[in-house]
N, C-alpha and C positions, 0 to 999 in steps of 0.2 A: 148310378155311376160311382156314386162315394162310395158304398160297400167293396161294388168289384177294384175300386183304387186302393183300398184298404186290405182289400184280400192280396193280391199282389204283391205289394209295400211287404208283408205281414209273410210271403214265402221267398221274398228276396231277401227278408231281414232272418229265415229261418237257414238258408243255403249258404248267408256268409257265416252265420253261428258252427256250422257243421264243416266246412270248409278250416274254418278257425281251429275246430275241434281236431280234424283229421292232419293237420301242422302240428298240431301239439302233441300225438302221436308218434312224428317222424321225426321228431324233435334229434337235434345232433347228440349225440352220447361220445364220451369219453373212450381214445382207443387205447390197448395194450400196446406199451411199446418195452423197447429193452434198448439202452443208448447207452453206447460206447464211443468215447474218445481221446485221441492225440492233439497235444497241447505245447505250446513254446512254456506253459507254466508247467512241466512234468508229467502230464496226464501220458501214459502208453497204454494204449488200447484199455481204458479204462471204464467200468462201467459205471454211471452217473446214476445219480437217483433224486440227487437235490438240486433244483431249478430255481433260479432268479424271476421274481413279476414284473410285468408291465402292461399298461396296457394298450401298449400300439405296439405290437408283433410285426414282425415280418413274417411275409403269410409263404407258405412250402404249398402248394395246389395239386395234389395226387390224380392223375387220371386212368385206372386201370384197364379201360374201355380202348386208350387212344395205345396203340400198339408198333415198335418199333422192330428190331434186330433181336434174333434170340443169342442169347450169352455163349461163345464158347469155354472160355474160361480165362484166369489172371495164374501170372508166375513167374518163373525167372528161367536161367540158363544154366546148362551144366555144362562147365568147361572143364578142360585141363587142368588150368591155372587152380580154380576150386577144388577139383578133386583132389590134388597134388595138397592143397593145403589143408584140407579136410582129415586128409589121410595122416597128417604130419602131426595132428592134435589128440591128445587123450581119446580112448574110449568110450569114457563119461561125454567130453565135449564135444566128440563127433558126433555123438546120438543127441545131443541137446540140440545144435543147431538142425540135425536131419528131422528132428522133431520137431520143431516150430517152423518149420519149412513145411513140412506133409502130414505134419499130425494134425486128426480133427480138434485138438485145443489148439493148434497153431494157427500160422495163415493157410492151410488144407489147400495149398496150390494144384490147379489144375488142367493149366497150361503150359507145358515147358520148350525150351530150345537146347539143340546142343549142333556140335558143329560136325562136320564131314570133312576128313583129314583133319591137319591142323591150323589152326587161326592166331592171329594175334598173343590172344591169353593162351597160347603153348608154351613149353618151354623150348622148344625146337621144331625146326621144317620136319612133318612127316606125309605121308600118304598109304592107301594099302593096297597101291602097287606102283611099284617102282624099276620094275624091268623095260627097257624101254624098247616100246616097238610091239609089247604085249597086248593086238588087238583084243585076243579072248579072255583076257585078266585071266588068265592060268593060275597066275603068281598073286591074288588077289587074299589079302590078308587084315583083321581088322586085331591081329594083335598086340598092336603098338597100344590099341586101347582099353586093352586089359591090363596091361604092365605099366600104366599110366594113371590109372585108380579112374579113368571116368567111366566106365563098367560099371564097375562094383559102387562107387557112388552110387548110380542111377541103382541098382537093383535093389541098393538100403532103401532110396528113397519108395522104390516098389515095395518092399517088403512094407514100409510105416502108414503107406498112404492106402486107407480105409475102400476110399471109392474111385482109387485110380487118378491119371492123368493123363494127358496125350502130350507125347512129343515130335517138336518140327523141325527135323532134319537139315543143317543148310554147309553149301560147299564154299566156301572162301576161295580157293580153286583145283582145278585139277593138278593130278601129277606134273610138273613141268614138260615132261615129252612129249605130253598130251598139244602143247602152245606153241605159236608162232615164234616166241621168245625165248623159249626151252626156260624158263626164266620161272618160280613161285610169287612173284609180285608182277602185275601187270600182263597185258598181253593178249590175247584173243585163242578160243579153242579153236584147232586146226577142223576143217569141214569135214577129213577123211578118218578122225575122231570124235567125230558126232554120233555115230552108233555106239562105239565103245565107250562114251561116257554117259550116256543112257543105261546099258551094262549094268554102269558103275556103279548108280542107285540101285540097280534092282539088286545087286549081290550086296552092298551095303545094309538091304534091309530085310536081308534074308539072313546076313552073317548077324545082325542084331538080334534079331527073333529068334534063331539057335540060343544065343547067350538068354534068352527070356525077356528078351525088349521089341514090343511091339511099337514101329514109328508109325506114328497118325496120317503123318506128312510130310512134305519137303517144300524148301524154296529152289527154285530154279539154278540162283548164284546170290551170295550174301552181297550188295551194294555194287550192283553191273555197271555203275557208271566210272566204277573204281574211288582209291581214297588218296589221292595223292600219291602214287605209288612210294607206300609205307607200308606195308605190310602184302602180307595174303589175297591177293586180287585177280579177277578175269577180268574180262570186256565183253557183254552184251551191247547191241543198238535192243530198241525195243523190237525190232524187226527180226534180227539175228536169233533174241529169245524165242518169239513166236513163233519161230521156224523150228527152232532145236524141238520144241515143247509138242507142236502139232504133229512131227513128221520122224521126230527121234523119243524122246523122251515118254510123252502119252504112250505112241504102240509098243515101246518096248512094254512098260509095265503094265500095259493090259492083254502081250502076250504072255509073259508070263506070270499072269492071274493077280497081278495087285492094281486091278480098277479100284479099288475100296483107299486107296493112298493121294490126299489130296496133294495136289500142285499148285503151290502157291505161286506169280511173277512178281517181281520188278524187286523187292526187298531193297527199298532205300528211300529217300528223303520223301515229304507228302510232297512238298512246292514241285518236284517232277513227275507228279502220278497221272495228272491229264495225258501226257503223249503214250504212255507205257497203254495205259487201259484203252486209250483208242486204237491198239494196234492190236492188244491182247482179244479182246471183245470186238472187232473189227466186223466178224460173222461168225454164223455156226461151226466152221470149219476151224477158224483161228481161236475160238474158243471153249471148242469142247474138253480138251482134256485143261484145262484152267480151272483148279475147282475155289481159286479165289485169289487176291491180292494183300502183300503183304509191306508193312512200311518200317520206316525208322521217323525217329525225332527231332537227330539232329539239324535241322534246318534253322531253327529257332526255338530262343529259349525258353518265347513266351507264346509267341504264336502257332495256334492248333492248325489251322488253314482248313476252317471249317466248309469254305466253297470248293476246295478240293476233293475233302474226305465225300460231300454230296454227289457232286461228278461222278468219283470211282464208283458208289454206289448207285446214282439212276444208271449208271453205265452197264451194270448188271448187278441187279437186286435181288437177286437167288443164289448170289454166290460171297464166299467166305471176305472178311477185312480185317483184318489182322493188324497189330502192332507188333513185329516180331524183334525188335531192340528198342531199350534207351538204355541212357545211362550218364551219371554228372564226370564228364570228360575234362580230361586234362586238367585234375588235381588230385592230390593226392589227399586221401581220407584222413578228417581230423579225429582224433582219438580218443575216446569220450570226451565228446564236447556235442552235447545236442543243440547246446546252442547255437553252434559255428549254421547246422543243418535249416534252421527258422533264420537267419541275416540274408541280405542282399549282399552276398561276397563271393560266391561263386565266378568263375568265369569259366566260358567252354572254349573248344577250339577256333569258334567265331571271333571269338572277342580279339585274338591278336591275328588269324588270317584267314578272317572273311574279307573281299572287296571293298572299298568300301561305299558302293554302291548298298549293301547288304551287311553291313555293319551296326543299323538299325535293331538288324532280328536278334543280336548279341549283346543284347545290357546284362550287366550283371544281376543275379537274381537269386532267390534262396531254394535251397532245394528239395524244399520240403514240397512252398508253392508249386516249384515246377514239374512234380510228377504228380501232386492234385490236380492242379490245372489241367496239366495235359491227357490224365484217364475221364478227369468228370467230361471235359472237352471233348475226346475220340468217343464216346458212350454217347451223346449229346448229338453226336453227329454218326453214325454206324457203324463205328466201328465193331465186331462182335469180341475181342481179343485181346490181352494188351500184359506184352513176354516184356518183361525187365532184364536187364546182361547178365554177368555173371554174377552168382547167387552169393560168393564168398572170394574175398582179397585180403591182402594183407595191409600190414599198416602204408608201405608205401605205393599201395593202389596196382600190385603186382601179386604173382610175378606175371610180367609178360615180357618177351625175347625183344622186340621194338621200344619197350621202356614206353610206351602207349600206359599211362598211368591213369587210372580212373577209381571212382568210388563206387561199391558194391554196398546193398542193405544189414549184411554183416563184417565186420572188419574184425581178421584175427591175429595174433601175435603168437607162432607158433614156439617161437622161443622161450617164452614163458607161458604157455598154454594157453591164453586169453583170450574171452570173445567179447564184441561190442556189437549190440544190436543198434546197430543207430535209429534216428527217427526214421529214413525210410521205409524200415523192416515193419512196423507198424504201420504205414501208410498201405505199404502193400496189403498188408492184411486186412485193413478196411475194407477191401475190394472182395480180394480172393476169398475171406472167410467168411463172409456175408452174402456176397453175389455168387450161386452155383452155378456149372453148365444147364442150360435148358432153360435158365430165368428167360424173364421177355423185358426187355427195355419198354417203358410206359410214360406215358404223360407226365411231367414235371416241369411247372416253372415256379420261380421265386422271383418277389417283388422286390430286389434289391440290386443295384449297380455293380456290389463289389464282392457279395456272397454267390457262390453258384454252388448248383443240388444236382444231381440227377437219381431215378430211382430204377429199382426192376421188378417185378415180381417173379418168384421163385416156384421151381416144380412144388413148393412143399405148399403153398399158396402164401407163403410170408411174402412180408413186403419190407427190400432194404435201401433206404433212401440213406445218400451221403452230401451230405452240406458241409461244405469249406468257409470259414470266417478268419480274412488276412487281416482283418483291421485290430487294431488295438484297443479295443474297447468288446465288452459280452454283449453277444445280439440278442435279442427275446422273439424266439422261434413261434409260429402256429402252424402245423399242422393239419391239411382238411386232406380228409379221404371220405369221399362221398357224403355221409352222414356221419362223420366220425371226426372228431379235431383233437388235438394233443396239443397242450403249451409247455414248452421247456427253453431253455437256452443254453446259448454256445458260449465257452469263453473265448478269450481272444485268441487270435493264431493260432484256431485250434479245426482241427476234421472230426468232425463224429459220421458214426453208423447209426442210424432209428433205424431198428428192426418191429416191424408191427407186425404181430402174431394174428394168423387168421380165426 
């Protein structure tokens, strides 16, 4: 009995040796990363290479196995108001900014919006038809948009961008004849031009693709619940959309052969996406030609409405989620001052007339934080998309024909040729020039209350994870991907990109 208790003892003590052995094999090794960051201390899209020590990190936990939303792409808007000012600038400076817009050393945008007829950021009411009573658009024309430089914008931007982009088409409203109101602000589309403004997409995006612009997609109506009637508006119920969408809008463009053009609904705030989606997704019929849902931001400054964006999504998980605007509204762009961009001094149009039931969702905030926030947030939650407003304004947050004054990621002074890339232009690029179409959104969490991460991995098989650090003091980062960990650190108020090469 002692022998066999010895022999035993003597191959359990040989299975934990080898056991041992086979761990020190799989031992974690050090990954390749490449970090870039944006900083309130000056860093612009900067690459790091020297790291602070500690030894209690905040741990970044990669999981490439747990699998989310695949990426459509990050970008901005092409308007009028941009093109107009775009066009007013040097030929040196028009190609610099169309280059750090769609160059692959730029943010290589790959998401875009632009508008249908005219919007807000126009310099005037237009449409491309205006004969009234023209059910068959005879008179259907999209030349106002040529002679207006948002054309020829867009096709520079084709001309510079390497691997493309897709853009999503949206109406602010129809022609006024088209309304109960005969009116461009407010109103409701007449039922007995429900066909012809089905039409109106499909010639819209037939007149584009003549000029060499293929649209990806469309939304329904830009913000269907209207905006205070201030500018360029319709009127959708969730109902009235689902009607137009199943019964006018789908058959039109699938008789005339563009199934391949997604339809996005509701185009406005998250906090009303429940009622839209249970009417859009209601059934197969109500939903077939929806080939996703599309939102804005403004509801709040701070708040992503992470139990909404999940709603929309189990609501139908095979189909597109979109962020088709934001933007820091109702101020006028400070001019080089990256500082103003990292303060809690913003206010939007909440702050002076929200209810004040909803007064809460309007603190003042900084606006760096709050388009980190809100793309790590909408990624975090499924969004696959996420369109920033207009790509380029002037110093006084125009022009726009309503005096609707906002700040865009480049601000220019055509008078004196001058461009300012503020912080946001950089924040966007953390996204778009890191995160491609076809990435897959993956497992990501961090051990920290006030830093959030999210990561994707990309067709190329890199991995690019982005960590936000608002606090004022440098975090010391760890890294785990599988068998693999990375220490570095963030400085304060600062967004980096880890790219880990495969």
């Amino acid at each position: 009995m002692g022998k066999m208790h010895f022999k035993i003892n003597f191959f359990k003590l040989l299975i934990i040796t080898m056991a041992l052995s086979l761990n020190s094999c799989v031992s974690t090794k050090e990954m390749k990363v490449e970090v870039y960051e944006t900083s309130a201390n000056g860093n612009s899209l900067l690459e790091i290479t020297d790291f602070s020590k500690d030894s209690n990190p905040i741990t970044i936990t990669l999981n490439p196995e747990e699998k989310f939303q695949t990426i459509t792409g990050f970008g901005g808007a092409f308007t009028e108001s941009s093109a107009y000012l775009v066009n007013k600038l040097s030929v040196a400076n028009r190609k610099k900014i169309m280059d750090a817009y769609f160059g692959v050393d730029g943010a290589n945008y790959s998401l875009t919006r632009t508008h249908i007829n005219s919007c807000d950021f126009s310099l005037k009411h237009y449409a491309y038809a205006m004969v009234d009573g023209d059910k068959n658009l005879e008179h259907f024309s999209i030349e106002e948009d040529k002679n207006n430089n948002l054309i020829p914008m867009i096709l520079q931007a084709k001309a510079i961008s390497k691997e493309g982009f897709k853009i999503i088409a949206s109406p602010w409203t129809s022609p006024p004849w088209m309304k109960d109101n005969k009116n461009w602000v407010g109103g409701k589309l007449l039922p007995e031009y429900y066909d012809t403004w089905a039409l109106y997409f499909s010639k819209y995006i037939d007149a584009y693709k003549k000029e060499g612009i293929d649209i990806w997609g469309v939304t329904v109506e830009n913000e269907p619940h209207g905006n205070g009637n201030n500018w360029e508006s319709m009127l959708f119920s969730p109902q009235e959309m689902t009607n137009f969408v199943q019964n006018h809008l789908g058959p039109t463009l699938e008789e005339k052969g563009k199934s391949n053009i997604k339809i996005l609904g509701y185009d406005q705030n998250r906090a009303g996406i429940k009622e839209w989606v249970n009417e859009m997704y209601k059934d197969e019929a109500s939903s077939k030609y929806y080939s996703g849902t599309a939102i804005h931001w403004y509801e709040s400054t701070y708040e992503v409405f992470p139990e909404d964006l999940q709603y929309a999504h189990n609501k139908a998980p095979n189909k597109y989620l979109i962020q088709t605007e934001a933007c820091v509204d109702s101020e006028v762009p400070h001019w080089q001052d990256d500082a103003w961009y990292w303060k809690k001094e913003a206010t939007d149009w909440g702050w002076d007339w929200a209810s004040e039931k909803d007064k809460y969702l309007h603190p003042k905030y900084a606006p760096v934080n709050r388009y980190t926030v809100d793309i790590i947030g909408c990624l975090n939650n499924w969004v696959d998309g996420w369109v920033d407003w207009n790509m380029v304004l002037d110093t006084k947050g125009g022009p726009n024909w309503f005096k609707n004054w906002c700040v865009a990621p480049v601000i220019v002074n055509p008078e004196t040729d001058e461009i300012y890339f503020t912080p946001l232009f950089y924040v966007m690029s953390h996204f778009s020039k890191f995160m491609r179409p076809g990435a897959i959104k993956i497992g990501c969490t961090i051990d920290h209350k006030e830093l959030v991460a999210t990561a994707v991995k990309n067709p190329d098989n890199s991995i690019a994870v982005v960590v936000f650090n608002p606090t004022d003091k440098i975090q010391n980062l760890e890294i785990k991907l599988t068998n693999q960990t990375k220490h570095i650190s963030i400085n304060a108020k600062a967004l980096q990109t880890v790219v880990i090469k495969p």
